[in-house]
C-alpha positions as CSV (number, residue, x, y, z in Angstrom):
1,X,12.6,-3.1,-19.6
2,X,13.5,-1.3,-16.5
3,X,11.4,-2.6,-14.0
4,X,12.5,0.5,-11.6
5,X,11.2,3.3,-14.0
6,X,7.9,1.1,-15.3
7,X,6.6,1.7,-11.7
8,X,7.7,5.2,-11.4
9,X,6.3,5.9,-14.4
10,X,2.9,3.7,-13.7
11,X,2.7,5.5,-10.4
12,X,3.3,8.8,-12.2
13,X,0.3,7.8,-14.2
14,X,-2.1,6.2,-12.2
15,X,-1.7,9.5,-9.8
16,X,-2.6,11.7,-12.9
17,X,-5.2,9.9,-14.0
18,X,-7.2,9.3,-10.4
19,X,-6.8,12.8,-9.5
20,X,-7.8,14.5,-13.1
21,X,-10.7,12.1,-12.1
22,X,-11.1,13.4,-8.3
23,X,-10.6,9.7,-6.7
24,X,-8.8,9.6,-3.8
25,X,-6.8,7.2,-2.8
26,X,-3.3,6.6,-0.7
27,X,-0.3,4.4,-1.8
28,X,0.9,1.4,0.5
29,X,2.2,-1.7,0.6
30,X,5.9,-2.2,-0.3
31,X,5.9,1.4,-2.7
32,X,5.0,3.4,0.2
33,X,8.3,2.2,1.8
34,X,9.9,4.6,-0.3
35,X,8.4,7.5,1.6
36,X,10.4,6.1,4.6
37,X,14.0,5.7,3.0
38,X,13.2,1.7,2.6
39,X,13.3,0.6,-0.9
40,X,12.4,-2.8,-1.9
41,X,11.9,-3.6,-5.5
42,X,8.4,-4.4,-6.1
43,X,6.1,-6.3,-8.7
44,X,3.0,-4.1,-8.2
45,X,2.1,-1.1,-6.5
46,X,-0.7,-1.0,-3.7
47,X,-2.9,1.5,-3.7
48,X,-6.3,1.9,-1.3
49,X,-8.6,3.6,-3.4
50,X,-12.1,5.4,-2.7
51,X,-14.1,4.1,-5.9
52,X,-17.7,4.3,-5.6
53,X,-20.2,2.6,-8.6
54,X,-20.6,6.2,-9.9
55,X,-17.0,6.5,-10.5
56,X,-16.5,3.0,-12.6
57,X,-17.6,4.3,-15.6
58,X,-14.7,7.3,-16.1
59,X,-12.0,5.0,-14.4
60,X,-12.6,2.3,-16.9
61,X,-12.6,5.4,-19.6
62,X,-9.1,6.9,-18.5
63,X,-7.4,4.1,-18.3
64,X,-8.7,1.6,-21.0
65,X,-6.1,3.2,-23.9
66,X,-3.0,2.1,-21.8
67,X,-4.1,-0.4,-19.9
68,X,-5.5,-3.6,-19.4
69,X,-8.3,-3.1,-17.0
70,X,-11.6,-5.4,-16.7
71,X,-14.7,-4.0,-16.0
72,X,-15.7,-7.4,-14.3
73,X,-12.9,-7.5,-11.7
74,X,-13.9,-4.0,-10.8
75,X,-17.3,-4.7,-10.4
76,X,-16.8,-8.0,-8.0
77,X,-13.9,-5.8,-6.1
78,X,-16.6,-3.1,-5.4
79,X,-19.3,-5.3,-4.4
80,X,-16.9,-7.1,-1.9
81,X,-14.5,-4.2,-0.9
82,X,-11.7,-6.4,-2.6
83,X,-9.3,-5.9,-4.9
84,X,-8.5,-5.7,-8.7
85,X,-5.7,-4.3,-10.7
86,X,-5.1,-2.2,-13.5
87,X,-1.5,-2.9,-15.9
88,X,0.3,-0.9,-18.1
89,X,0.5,-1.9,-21.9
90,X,3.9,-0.3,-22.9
91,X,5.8,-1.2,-19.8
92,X,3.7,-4.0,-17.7
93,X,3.9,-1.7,-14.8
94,X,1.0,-3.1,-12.3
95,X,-0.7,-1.3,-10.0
96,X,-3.4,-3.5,-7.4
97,X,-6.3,-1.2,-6.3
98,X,-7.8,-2.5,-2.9
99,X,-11.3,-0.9,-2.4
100,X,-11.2,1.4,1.1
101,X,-12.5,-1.2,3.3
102,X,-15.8,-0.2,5.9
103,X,-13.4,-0.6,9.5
104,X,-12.4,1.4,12.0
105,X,-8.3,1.0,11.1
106,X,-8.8,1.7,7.5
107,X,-11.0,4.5,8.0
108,X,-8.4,5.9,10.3
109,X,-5.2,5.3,8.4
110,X,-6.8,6.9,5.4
111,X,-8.1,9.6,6.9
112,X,-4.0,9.9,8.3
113,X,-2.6,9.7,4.9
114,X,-0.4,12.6,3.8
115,X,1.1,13.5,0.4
116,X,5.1,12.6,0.0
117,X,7.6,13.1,-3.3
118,X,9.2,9.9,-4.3
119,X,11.5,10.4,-7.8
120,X,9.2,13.5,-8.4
121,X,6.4,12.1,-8.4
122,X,4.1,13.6,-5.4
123,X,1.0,11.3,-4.4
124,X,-0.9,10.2,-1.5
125,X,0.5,7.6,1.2
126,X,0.2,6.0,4.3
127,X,1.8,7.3,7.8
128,X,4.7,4.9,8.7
129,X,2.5,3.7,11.9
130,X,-0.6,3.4,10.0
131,X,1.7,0.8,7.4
132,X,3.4,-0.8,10.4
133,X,0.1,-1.9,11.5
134,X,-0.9,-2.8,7.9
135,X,1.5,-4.8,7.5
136,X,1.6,-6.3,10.5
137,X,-2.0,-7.3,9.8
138,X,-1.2,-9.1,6.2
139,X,1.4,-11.1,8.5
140,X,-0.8,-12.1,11.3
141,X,-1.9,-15.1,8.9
142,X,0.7,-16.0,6.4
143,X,3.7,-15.1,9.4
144,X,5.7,-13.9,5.3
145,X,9.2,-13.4,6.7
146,X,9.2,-10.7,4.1
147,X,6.4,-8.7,5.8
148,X,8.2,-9.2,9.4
149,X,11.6,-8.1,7.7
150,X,9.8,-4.7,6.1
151,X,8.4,-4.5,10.2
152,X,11.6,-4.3,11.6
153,X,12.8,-2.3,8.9
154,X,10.2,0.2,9.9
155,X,10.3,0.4,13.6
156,X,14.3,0.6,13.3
157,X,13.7,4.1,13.4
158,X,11.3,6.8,15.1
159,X,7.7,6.2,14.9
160,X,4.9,6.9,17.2
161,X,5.1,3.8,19.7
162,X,1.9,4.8,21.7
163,X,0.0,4.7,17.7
164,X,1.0,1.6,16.9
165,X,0.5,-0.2,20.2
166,X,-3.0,1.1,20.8
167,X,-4.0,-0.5,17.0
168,X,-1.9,-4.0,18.1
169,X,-4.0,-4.4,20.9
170,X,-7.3,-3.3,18.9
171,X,-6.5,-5.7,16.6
172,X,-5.7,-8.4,18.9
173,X,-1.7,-8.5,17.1
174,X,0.2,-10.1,19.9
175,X,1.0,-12.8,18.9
176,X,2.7,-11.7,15.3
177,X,4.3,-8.5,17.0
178,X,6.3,-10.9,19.3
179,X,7.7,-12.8,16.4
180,X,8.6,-9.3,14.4
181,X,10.5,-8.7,17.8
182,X,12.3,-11.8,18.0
183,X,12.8,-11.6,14.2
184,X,14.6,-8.5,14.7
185,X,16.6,-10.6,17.9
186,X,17.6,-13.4,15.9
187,X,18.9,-11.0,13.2
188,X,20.6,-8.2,15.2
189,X,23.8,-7.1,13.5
190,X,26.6,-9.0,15.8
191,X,28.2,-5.1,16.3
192,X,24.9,-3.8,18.1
């Protein structure tokens, strides 16, 4: 199995299905990379969805055929605003749904979100500022060199500045902003 087209088809879809069902939802993580020229191949795909206890019943409905879902999982992510995911039979394409969480920055980034075309397939994502900050929020604990690597991957090239500092000092991201900066020191290409 082609672990390249399994997500692009599981992200074709997963965007089918949640929008024949009127859910809305944005793409980020590592897939919504894509939508900035940064590819990095990927296990799952992150998606921040809008599910509300009315919708659980037709979301378990469209996707039960294909995949494995559990009604359980989606019932504990909804009463905690966590997470649960839903995987493809055929091709074990995995797609993590994180409940849209009740805070300022999430309301904000999702209410950013624009649409983008990735291998024709056209979905929901997050601004490059808004997943900057994301991302530099998952790191601000586990300090995953992976995460600081996709950072400085991202602000290599033009994004709003003025955004993304307003949200690190919100946040209180200091401290894991200075080591994406001297991450991106300690690896500067020796021709810069």
């Amino acid at each position: 199995m082609n672990q390249g087209v399994s997500m692009i088809e599981t992200l074709r879809d997963f965007v089918t299905k949640v929008d024949e069902l009127g859910i809305e939802y944005m793409v980020t993580g590592s897939y919504a990379m894509s939508a900035y020229g940064e590819i990095r191949m990927t296990r799952d795909i992150d998606v921040v969805i809008e599910l509300a206890q009315r919708d659980l019943t037709p979301f378990i409905n469209i996707f039960q055929d294909e995949y494995y879902i559990s009604e359980e999982s989606i019932r504990n992510a909804l009463s905690r605003r966590g997470m649960f995911n839903v995987i493809n039979h055929a091709h074990g394409g995995k797609v993590d749904c994180i409940i849209q969480k009740d805070t300022d920055f999430a309301r904000a980034s999702f209410a950013r979100r624009y649409k983008e075309t990735v291998s024709g397939i056209e979905f929901w994502t997050t601004t490059k500022e808004d997943l900057i900050i994301a991302k530099l929020s998952w790191a601000k604990d586990s300090h995953s060199e992976m995460q600081i690597r996709d950072i400085a991957n991202l602000t290599a090239s033009a994004y709003d500045s003025a955004y993304v500092a307003g949200w690190i000092a919100r946040l209180r991201l200091d401290e894991i902003w200075a080591e994406v900066a001297q991450w991106k020191t300690q690896h500067r290409s020796p021709n810069n």
